[in-house]
N, C-alpha and C positions, 0 to 999 in steps of 0.2 A: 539441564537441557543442553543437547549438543547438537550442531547445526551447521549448515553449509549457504551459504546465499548469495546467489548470481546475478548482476542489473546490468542493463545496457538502455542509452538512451540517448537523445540526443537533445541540444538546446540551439536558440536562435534567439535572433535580435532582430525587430524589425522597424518600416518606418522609420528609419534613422537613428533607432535606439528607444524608441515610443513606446515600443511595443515586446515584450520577451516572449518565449514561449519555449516549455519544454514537452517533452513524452520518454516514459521510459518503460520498460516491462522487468518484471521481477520472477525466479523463480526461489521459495527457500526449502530446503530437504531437513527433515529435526526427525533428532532420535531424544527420547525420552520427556515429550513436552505434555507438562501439568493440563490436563481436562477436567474441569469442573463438575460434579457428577451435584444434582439437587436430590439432598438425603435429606429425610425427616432428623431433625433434630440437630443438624449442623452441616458442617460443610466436607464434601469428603472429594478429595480427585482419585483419579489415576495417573499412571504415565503413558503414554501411547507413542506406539513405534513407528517410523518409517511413514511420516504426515509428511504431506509436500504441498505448499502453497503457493498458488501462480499471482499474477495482477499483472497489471498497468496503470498507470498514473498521468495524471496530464496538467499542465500548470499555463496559463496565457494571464499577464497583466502590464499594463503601463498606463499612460495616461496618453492618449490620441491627440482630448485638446487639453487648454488650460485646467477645466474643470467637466466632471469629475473624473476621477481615476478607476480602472476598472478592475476585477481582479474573477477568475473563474479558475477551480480546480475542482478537480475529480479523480476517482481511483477506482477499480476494479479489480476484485480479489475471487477466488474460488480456490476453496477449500472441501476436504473430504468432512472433513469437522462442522462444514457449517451447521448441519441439522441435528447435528448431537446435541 
């Protein structure tokens, strides 16, 4: 597999440092990347050309008070591959 991948994003501190948080967005462009093909009797791929997969990410945790500490992350991807 050969491939190319672009992120940009940015991070923060909040609250005094309480608080982090980032977000960032991705895109990757692959040439020759293994796809799982479900074959009777074992396992068989192919290689598929020219897949480009996007996202976004997002990350927020610290701890506000003493007790407890919090943490929430999420991601978002679209792919032409998903429903294969």
């Amino acid at each position: 597999m050969e491939g190319t991948g672009y992120e940009v994003g940015v991070k923060g501190s909040q609250f005094d440092g309480k608080l982090n948080s980032s977000i960032a967005v991705f895109k990757i462009e692959q040439e020759n990347l293994a796809i799982w093909i479900n074959t009777p009797g074992g396992n068989t791929y192919r290689s598929e050309q020219g897949t480009t997969t996007k996202g976004a990410e997002f990350t927020l945790d610290g701890e506000l008070r003493p007790s407890p500490a919090i943490a929430c992350r999420g991601f978002w991807t679209s792919s032409p591959l998903a429903a294969v």
